[in-house]
N, C-alpha and C positions, 0 to 999 in steps of 0.2 A: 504494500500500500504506500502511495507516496505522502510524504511528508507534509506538503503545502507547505511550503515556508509563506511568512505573510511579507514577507518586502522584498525590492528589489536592492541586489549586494551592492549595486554601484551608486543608487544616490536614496536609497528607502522609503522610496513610494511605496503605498499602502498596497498589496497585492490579497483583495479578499478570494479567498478559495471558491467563493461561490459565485465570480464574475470570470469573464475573458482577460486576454491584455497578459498574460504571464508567458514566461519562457522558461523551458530549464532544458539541461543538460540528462546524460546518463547518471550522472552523481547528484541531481536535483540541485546543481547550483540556480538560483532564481533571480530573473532580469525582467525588466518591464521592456515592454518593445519599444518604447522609446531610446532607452540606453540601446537598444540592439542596434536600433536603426541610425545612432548616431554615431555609435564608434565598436559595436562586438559584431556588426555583421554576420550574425550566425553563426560566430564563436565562442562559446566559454573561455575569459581570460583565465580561468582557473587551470582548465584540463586541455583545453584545446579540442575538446569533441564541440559535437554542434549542439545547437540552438532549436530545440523544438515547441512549436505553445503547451502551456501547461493544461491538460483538461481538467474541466472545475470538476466542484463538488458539493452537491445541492442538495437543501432539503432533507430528507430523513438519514439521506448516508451522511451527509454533514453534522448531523445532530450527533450519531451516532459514533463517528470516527470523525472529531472535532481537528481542524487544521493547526499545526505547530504554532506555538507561540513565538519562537527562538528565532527572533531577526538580525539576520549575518549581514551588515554593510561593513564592505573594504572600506578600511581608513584612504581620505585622499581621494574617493570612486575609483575609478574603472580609467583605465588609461586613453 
């Protein structure tokens, strides 16, 4: 099950589980498309795999398996 992290790592915009607009990696690093689009191009600066959108998580599966609390922003953002 993935993690939902709730923010993006490069500048911690609010990323609710139960909306669009997220990205993450094979290692669930999490970016807003924003950040994608202006400098990680479909990259994870962490691992170097790619960038795929994150699918939400709504309603009773959300209720039930509640989205991470634990918001990871790189000091500095995102290069």
């Amino acid at each position: 099950m993935l993690q939902m992290r709730p923010c993006c790592e490069c500048c911690g915009r609010d990323l609710p589980a139960d909306t669009a607009g997220a990205l993450i990696c094979s290692f669930e690093c999490t970016f807003c498309a924003d950040c994608d689009a202006r400098t990680l191009h479909g990259r994870c600066p962490n691992c170097g795999g790619e960038l795929r959108p994150r699918p939400t998580r709504i309603g009773d599966a959300l209720a039930r398996h509640p989205a991470s609390n634990e918001c990871v922003v790189k000091p500095g953002g995102c290069p």
